[in-house]
LUMVO-662447 format. One line per 8 residues: number of its first residue (from 1); their letters; for each residue x, z, y of N, C-alpha, C. Coordinates in Angstrom, 2 decimals. Layout:
% residues N
NUM = a = X/Z/Y/X/Z/Y/X/Z/Y; ...
***
This chain:
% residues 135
1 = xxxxxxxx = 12.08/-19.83/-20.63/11.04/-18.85/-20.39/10.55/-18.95/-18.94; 9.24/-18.65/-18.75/9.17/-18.26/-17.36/9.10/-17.51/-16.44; 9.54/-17.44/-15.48/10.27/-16.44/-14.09/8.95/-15.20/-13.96; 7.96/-15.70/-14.13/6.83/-14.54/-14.33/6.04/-14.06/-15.29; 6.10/-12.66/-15.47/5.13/-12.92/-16.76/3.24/-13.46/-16.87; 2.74/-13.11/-15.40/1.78/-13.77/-14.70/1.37/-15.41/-14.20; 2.18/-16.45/-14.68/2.38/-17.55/-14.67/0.93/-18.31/-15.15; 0.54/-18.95/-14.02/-1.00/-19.46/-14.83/-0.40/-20.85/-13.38
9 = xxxxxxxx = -1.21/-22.35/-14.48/-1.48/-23.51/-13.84/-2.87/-23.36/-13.26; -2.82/-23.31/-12.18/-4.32/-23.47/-11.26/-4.28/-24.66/-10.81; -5.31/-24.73/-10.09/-5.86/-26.07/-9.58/-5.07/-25.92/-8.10; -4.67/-27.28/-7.25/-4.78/-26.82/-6.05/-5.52/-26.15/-5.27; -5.56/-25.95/-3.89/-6.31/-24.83/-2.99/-7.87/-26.02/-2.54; -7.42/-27.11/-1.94/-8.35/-28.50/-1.93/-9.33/-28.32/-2.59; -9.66/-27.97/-3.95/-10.45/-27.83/-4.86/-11.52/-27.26/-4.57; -11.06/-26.09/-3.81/-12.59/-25.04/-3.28/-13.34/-26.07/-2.54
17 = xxxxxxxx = -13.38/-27.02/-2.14/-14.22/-28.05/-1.34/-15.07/-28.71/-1.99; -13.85/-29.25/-3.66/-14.82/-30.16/-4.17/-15.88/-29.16/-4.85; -15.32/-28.19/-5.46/-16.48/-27.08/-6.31/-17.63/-26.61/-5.84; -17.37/-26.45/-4.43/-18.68/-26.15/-3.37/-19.47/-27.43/-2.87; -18.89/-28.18/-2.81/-19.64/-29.60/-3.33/-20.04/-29.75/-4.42; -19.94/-29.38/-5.68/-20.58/-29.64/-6.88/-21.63/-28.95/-6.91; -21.29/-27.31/-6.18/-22.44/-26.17/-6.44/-23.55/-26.71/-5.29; -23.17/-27.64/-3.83/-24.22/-27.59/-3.42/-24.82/-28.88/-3.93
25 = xxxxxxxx = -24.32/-29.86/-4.11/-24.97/-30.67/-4.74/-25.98/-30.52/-5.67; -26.20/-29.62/-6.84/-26.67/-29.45/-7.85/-28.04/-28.89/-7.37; -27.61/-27.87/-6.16/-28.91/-27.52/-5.65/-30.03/-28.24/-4.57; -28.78/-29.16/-4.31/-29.65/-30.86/-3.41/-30.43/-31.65/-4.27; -30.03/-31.42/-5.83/-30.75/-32.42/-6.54/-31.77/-32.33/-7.05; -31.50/-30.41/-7.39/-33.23/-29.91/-8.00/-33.94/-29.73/-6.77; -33.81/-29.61/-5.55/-34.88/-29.70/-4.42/-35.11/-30.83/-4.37; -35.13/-32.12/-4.10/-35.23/-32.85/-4.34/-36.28/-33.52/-5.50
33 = xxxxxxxx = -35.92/-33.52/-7.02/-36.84/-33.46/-8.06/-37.67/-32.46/-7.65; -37.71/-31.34/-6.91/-38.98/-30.44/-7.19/-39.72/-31.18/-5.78; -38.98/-31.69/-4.44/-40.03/-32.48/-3.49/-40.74/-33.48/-3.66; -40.07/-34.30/-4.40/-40.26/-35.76/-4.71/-41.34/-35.99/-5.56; -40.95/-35.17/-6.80/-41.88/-35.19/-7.97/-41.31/-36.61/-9.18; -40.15/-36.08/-9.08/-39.74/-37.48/-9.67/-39.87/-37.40/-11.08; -39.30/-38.09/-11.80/-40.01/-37.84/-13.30/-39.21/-37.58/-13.86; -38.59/-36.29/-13.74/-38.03/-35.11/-14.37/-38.34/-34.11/-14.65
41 = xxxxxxxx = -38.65/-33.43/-15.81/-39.29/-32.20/-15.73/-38.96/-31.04/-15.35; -39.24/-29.94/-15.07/-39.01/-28.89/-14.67/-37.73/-28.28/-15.41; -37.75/-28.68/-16.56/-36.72/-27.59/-17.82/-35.26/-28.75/-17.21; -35.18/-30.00/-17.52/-34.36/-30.98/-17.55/-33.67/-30.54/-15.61; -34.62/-30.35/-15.05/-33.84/-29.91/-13.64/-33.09/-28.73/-13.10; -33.55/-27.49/-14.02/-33.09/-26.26/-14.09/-31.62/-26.59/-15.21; -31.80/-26.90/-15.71/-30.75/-26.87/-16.85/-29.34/-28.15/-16.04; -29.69/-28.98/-15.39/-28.92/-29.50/-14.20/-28.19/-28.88/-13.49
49 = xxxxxxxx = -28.96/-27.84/-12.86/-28.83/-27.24/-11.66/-27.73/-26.08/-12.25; -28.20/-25.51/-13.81/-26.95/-24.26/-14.36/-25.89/-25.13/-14.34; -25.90/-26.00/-15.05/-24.80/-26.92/-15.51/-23.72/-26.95/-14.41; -24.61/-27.50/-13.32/-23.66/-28.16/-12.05/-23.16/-26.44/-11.52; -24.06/-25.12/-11.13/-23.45/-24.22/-10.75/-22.35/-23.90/-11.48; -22.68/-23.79/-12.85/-21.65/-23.30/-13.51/-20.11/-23.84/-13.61; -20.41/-25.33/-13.21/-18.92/-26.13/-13.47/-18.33/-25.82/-12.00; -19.06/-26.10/-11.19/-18.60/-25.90/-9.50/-17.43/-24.12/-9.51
57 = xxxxxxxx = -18.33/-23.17/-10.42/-17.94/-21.73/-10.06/-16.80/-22.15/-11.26; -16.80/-22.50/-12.38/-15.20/-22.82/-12.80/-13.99/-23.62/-12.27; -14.31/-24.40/-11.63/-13.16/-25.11/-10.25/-13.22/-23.86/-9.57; -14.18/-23.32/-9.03/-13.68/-22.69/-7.88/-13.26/-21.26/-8.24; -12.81/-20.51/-10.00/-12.39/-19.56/-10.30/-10.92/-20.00/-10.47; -10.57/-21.32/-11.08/-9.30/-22.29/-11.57/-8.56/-22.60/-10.20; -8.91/-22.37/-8.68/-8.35/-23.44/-7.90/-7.11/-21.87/-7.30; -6.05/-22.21/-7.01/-5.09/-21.25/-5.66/-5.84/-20.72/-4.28
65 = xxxxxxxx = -5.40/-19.49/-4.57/-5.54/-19.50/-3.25/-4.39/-20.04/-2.27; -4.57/-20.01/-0.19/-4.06/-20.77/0.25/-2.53/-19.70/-0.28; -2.56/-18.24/-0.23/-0.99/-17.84/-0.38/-1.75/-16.95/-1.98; -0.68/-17.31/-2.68/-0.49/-17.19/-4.22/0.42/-16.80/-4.43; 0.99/-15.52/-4.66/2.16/-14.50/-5.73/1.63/-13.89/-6.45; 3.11/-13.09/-6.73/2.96/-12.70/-8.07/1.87/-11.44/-8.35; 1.52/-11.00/-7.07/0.60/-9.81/-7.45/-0.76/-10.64/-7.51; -1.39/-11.34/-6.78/-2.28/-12.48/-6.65/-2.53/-13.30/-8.04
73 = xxxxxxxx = -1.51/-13.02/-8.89/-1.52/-13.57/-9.98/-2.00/-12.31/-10.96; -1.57/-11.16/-10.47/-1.74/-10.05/-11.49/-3.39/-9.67/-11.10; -3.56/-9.48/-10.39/-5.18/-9.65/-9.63/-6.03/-10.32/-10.62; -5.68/-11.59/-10.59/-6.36/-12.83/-10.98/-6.32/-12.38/-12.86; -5.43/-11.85/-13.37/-5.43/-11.79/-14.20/-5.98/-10.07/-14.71; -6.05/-9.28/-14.47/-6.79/-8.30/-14.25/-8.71/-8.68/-13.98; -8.96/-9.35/-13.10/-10.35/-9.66/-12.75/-10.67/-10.50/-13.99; -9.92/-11.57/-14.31/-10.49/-12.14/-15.96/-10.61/-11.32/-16.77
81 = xxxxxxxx = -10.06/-10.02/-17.01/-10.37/-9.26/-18.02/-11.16/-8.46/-17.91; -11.32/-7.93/-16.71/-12.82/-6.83/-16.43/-14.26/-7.92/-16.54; -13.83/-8.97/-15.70/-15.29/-9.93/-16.21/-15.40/-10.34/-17.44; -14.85/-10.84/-18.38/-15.00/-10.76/-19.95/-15.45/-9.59/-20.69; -14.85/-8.24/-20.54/-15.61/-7.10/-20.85/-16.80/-6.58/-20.55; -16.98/-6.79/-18.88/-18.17/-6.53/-18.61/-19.05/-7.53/-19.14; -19.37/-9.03/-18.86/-19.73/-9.56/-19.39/-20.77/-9.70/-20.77; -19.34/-9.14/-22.07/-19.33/-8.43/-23.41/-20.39/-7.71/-23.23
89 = xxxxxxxx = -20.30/-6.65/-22.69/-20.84/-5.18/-22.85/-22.31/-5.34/-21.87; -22.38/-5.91/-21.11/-23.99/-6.30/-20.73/-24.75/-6.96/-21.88; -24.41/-7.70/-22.13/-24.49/-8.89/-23.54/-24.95/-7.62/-24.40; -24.33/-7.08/-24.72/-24.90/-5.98/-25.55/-25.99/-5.60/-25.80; -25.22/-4.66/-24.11/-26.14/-3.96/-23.97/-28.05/-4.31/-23.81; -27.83/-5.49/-23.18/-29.56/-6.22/-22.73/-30.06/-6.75/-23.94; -29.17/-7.15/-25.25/-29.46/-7.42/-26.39/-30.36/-6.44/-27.14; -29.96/-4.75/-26.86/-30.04/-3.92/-27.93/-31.36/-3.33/-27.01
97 = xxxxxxxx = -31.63/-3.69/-25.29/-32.78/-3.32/-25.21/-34.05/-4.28/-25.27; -33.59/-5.47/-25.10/-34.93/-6.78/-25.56/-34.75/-6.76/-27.66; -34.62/-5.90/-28.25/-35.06/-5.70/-29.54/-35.68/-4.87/-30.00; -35.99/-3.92/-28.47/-37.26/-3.26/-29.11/-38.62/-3.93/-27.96; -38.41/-4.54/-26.91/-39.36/-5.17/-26.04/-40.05/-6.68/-26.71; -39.42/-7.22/-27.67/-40.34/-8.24/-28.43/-40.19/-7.92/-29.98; -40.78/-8.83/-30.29/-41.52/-9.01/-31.67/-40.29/-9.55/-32.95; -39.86/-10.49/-32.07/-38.63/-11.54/-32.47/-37.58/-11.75/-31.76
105 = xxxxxxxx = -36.33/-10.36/-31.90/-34.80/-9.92/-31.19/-34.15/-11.18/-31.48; -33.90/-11.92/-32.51/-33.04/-12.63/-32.95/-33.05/-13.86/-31.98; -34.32/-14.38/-31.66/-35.00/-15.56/-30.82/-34.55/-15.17/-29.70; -33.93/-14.19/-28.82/-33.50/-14.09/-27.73/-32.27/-14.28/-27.14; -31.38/-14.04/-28.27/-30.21/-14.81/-28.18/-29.60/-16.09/-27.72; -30.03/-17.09/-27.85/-29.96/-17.92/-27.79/-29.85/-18.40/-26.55; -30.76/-17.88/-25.43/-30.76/-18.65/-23.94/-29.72/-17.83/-23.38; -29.16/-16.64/-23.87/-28.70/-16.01/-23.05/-27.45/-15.95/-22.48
113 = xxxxxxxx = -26.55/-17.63/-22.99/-25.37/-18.48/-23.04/-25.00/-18.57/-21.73; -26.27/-18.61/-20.68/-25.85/-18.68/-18.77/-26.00/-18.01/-18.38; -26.63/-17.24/-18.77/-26.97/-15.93/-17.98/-25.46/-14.60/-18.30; -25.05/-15.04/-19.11/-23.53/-14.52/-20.18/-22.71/-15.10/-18.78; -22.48/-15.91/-18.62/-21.53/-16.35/-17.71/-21.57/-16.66/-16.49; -22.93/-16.45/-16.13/-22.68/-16.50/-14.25/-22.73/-14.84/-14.39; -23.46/-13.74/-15.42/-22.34/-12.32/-15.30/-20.53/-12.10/-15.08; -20.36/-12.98/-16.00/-18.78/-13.37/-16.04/-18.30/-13.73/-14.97
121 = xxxxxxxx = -19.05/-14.62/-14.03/-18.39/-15.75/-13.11/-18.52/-14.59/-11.76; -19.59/-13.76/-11.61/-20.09/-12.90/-10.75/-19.11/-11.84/-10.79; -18.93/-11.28/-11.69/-18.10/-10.02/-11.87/-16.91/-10.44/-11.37; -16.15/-11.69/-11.89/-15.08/-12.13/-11.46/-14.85/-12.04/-10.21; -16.00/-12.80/-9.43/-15.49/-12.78/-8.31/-15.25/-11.77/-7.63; -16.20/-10.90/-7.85/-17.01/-9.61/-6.43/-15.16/-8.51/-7.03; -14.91/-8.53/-8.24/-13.78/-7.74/-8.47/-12.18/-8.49/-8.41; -12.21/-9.84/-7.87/-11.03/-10.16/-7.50/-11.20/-10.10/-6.05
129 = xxxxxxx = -12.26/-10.37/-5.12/-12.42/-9.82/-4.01/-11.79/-8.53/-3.77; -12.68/-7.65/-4.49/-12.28/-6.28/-4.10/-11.36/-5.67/-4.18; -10.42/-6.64/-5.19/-8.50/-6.12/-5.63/-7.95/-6.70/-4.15; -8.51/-8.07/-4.32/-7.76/-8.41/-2.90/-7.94/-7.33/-1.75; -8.63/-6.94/-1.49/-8.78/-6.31/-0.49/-8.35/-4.60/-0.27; -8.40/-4.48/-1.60/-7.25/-2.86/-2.18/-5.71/-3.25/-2.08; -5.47/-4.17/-2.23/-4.31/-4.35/-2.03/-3.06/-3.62/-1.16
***
């Protein structure tokens, strides 16, 4: 068994470097296509740019901090669950008010896959911040 019941494999601490490298990268590349004019379209560069934020902010939710215990762990695991709920419950909620603002509720669903999770990725952070700092 293991010594904690809070026990999670993270990434090393190193990681926050490469993730903030991924996140700024992504945004070096759509400036870029949008200076250049290169022959990428507008949709194909935005959808880059989620991609790359979004993977950068999962390294950098996955990586240690530099000091990591067991409350740091309970934190971490506490903030995944308020950002999944909240998350949930925005999702909802913005669902049940864009079905009376268009024509076609069902058709709205669909994009709302990133916008679902940089809520998630956002909440996470700003409320493992703020545990840290209640501490």
């Amino acid at each position: 068994m293991f010594n904690s019941q809070y026990n999670f494999r993270l990434l090393p601490a190193f990681f926050k470097k490469l993730a903030w490298g991924i996140i700024i990268l992504s945004f070096i590349f759509n400036k870029i296509t949008k200076s250049y004019s290169l022959p990428i379209d507008w949709y194909m560069s935005m959808a880059i740019l989620k991609i790359g934020v979004l993977i950068g902010l999962l390294v950098l939710m996955m990586t240690k901090n530099k000091v990591e215990d067991e409350l740091t762990s309970k934190i971490r695991l506490h903030a995944f669950a308020s950002s999944f709920i909240f998350s949930i419950i925005s999702f909802i909620v913005s669902s049940i008010f864009n079905l009376f603002s268009y024509e076609d509720g069902l058709a709205l669903i669909g994009n709302k896959s990133s916008d679902m999770l940089f809520n998630m990725f956002f909440w996470y952070f700003v409320s493992f911040r703020l545990m840290l700092i209640k501490r």
